[in-house]
MDAnalysis code that builds the backbone (N, CA, C; Angstrom):
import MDAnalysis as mda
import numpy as np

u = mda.Universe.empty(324, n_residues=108, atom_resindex=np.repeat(np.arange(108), 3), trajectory=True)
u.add_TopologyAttr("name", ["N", "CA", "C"] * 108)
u.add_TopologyAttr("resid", np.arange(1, 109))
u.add_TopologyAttr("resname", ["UNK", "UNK", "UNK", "UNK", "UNK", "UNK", "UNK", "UNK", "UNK", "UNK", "UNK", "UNK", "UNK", "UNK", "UNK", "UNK", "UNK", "UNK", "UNK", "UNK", "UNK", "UNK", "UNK", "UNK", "UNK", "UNK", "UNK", "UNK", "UNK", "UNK", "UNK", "UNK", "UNK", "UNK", "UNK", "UNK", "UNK", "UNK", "UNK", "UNK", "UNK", "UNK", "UNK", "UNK", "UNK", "UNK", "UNK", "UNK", "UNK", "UNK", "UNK", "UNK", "UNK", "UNK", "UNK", "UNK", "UNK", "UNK", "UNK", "UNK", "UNK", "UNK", "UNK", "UNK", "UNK", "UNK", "UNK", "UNK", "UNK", "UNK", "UNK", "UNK", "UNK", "UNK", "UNK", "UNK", "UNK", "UNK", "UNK", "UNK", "UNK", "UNK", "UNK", "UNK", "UNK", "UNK", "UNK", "UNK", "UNK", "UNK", "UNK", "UNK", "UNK", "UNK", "UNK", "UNK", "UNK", "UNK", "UNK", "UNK", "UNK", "UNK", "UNK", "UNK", "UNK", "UNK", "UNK", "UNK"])
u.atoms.positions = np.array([
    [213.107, 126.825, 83.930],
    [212.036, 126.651, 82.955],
    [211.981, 125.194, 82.480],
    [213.189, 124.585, 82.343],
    [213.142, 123.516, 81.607],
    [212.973, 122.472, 82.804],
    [212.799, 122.446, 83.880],
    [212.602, 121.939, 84.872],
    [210.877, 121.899, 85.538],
    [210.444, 123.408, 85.131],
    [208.927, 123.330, 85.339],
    [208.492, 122.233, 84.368],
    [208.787, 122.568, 82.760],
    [208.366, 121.593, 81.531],
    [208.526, 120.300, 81.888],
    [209.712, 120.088, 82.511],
    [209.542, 118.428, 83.021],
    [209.000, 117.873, 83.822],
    [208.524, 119.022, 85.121],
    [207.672, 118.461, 85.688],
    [206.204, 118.503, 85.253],
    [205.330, 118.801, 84.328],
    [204.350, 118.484, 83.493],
    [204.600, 117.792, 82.730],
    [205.836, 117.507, 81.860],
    [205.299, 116.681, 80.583],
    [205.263, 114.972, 81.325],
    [206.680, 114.657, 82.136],
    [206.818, 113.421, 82.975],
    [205.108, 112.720, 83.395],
    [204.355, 113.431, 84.496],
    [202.891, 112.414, 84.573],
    [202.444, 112.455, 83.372],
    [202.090, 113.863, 82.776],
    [201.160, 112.869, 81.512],
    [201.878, 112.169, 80.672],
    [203.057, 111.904, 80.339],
    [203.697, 110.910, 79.615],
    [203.124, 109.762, 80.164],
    [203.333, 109.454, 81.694],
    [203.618, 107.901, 82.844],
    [201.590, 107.589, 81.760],
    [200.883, 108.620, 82.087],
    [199.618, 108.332, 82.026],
    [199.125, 107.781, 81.037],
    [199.927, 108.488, 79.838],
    [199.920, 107.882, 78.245],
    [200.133, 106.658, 77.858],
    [201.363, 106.089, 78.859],
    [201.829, 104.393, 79.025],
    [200.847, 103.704, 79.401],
    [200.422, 104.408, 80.695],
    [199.123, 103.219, 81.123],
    [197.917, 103.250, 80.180],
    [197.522, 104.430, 79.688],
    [196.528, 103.731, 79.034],
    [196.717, 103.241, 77.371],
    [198.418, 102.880, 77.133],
    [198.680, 102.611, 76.019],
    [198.606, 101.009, 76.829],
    [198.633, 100.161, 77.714],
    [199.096, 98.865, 78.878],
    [197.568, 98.789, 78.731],
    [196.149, 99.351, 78.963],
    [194.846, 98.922, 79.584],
    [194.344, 98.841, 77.800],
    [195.012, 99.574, 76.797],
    [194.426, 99.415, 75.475],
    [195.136, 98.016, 74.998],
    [195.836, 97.819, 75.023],
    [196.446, 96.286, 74.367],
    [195.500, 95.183, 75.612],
    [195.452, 95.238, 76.778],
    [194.826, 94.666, 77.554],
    [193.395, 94.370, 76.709],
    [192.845, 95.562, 76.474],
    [190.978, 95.349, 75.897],
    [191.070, 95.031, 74.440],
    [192.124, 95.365, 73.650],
    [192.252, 95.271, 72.472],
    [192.239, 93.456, 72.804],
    [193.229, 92.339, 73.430],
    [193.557, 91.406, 73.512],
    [191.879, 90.558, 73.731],
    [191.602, 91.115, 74.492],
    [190.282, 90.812, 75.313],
    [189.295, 90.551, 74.267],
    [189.004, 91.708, 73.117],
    [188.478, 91.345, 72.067],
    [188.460, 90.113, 70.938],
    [189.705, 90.514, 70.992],
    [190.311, 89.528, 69.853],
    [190.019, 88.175, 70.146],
    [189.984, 87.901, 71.855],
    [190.416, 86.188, 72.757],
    [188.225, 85.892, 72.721],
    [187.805, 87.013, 72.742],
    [186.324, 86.713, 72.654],
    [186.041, 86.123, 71.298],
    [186.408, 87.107, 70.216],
    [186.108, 86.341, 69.099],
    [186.572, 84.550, 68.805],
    [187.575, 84.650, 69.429],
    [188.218, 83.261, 69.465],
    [187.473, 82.107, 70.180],
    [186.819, 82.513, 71.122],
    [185.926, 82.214, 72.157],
    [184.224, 81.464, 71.190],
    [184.086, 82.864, 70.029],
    [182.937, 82.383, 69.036],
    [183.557, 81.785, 68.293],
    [184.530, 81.620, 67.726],
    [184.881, 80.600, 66.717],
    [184.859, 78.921, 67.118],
    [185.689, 79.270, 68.140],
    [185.423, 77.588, 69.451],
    [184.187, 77.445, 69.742],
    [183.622, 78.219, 69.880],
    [181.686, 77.435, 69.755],
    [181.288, 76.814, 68.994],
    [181.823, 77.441, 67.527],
    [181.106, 77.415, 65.897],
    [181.770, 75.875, 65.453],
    [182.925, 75.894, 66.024],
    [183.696, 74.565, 65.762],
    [183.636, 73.141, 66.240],
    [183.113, 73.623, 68.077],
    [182.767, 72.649, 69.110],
    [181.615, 72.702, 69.643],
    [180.738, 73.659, 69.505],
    [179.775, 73.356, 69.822],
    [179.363, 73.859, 71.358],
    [180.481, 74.122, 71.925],
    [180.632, 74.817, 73.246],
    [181.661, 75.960, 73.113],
    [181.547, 76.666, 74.409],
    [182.920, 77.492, 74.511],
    [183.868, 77.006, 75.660],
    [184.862, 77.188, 75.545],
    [186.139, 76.552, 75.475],
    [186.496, 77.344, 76.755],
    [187.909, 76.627, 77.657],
    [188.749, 76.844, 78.291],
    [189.730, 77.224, 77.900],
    [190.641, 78.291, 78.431],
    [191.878, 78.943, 78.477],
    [192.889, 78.057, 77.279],
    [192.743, 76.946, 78.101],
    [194.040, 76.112, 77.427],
    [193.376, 74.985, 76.202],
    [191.912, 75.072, 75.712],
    [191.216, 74.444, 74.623],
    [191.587, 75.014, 73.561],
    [190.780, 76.851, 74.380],
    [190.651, 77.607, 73.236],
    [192.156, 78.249, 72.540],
    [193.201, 78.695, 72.994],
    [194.304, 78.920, 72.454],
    [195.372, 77.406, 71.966],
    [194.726, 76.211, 72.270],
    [195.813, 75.307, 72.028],
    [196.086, 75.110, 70.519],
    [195.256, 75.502, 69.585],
    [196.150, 75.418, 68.275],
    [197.336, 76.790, 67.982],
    [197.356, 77.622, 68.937],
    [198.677, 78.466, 68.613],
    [198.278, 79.627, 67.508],
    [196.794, 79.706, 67.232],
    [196.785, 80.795, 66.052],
    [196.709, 82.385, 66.852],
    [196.705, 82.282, 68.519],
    [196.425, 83.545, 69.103],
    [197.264, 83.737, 70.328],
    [197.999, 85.104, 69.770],
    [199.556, 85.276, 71.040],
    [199.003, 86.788, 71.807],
    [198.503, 86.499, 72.542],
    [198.594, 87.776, 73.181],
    [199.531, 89.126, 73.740],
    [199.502, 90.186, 73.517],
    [200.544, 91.022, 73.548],
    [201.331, 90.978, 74.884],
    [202.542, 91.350, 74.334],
    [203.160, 91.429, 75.617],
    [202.737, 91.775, 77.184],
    [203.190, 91.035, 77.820],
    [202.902, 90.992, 79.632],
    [201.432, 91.057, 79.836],
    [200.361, 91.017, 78.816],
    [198.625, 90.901, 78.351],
    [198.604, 89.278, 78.985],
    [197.810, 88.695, 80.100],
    [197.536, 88.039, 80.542],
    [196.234, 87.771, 80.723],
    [195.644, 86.759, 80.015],
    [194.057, 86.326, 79.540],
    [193.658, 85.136, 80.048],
    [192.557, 85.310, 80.955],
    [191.850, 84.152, 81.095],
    [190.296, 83.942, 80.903],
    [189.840, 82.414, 80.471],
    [188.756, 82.381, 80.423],
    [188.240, 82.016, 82.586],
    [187.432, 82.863, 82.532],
    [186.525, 82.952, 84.148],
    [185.533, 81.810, 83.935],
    [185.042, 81.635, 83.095],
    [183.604, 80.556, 82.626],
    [183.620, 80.550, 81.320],
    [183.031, 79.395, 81.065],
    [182.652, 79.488, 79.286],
    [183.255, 77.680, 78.957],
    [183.636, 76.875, 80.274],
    [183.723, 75.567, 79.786],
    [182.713, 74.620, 80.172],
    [182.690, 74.053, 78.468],
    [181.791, 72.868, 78.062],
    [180.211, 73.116, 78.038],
    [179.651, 74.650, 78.318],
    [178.398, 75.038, 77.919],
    [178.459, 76.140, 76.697],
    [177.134, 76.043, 75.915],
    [177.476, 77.254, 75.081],
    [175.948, 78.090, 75.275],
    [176.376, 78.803, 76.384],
    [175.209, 79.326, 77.309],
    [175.961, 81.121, 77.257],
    [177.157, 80.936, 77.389],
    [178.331, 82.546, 77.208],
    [179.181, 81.646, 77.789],
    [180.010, 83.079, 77.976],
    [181.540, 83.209, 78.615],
    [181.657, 84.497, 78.959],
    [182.757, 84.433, 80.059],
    [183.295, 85.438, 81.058],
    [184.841, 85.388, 80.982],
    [185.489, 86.443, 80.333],
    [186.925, 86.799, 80.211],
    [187.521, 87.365, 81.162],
    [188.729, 87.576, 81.472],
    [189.358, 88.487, 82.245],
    [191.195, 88.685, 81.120],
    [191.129, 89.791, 81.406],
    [192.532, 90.542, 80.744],
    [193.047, 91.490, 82.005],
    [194.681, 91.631, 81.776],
    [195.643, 92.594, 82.376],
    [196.692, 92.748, 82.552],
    [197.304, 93.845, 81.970],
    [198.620, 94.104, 81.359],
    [199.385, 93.942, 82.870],
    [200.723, 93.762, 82.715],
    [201.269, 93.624, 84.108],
    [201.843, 95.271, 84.497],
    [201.968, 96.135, 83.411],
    [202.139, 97.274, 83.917],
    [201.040, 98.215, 84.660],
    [199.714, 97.779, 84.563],
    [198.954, 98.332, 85.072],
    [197.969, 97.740, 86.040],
    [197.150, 98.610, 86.433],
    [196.719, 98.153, 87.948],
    [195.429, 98.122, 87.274],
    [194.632, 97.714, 86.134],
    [193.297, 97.315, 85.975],
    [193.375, 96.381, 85.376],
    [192.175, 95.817, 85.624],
    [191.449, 94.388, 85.114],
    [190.613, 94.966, 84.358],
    [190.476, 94.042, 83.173],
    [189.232, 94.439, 81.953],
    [188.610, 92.821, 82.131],
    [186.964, 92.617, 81.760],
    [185.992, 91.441, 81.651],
    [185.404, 91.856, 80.515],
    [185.191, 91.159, 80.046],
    [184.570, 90.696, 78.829],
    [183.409, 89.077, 79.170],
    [182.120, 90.303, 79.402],
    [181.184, 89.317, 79.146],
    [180.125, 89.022, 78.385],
    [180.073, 87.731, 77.389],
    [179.340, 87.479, 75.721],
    [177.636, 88.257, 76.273],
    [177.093, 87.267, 77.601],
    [175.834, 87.501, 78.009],
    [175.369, 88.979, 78.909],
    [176.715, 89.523, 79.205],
    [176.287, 91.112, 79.898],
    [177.167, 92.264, 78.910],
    [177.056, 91.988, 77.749],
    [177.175, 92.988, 76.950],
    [178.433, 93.689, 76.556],
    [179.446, 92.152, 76.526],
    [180.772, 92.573, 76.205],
    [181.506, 92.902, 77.378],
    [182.378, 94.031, 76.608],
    [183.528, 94.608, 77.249],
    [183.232, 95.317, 78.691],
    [183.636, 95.138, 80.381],
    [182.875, 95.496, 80.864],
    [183.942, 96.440, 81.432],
    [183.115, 97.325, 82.356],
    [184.376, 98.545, 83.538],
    [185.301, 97.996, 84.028],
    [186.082, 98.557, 84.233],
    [187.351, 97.605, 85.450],
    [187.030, 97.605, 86.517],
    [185.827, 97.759, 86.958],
    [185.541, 97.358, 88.321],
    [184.479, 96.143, 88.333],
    [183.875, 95.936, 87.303],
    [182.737, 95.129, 87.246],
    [183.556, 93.508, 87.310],
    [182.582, 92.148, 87.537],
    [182.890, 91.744, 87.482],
    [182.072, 89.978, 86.743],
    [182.218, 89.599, 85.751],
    [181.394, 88.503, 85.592],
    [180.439, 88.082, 86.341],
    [179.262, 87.498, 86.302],
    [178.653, 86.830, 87.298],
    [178.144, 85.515, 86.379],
])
């Protein structure tokens, strides 16, 4: 019995992790966009990876790996990319296609 129980509770646990790994991923994603409008409001453009985080006010969560795709030296949008290293999706975040996008989609 206690062997059937483990074999159900074990995947949906694994499943619970990943999408606790793709929520800090989009949660991050958010947060690095707003950061993204503040560097406009400040410069006048939106910013690169290493512009927009260089004063140190934004740490992204653990193994959460963020980049800006576009968004330097025009303030026309920007195109994000996020992804936790435990999981196998990519999240985009684009200002001009309506935010937060599928994990399959991709900036243009």
């Amino acid at each position: 019995i206690i062997g059937i129980l483990a074999a159900i509770a074990i995947p949906v646990f694994l499943n619970q992790r990943k999408k606790g790994y793709d929520a800090a991923a989009k949660s991050d994603l958010r947060n690095f966009a707003t950061l993204e409008e503040t560097y406009l409001t400040d410069n006048g453009v939106y910013g690169t990876t290493a512009n927009v985080t260089s004063d140190g006010t934004f740490k992204a969560s653990d193994q959460v790996t963020l980049t800006v795709l576009s968004g330097d030296g025009t303030a026309t949008g920007f195109c994000l990319r996020a992804f936790h290293a435990s999981s196998s999706n990519t999240w985009y975040y684009n200002s001009a296609g309506g935010g937060l996008l599928a994990k399959s989609s991709t900036c243009s």
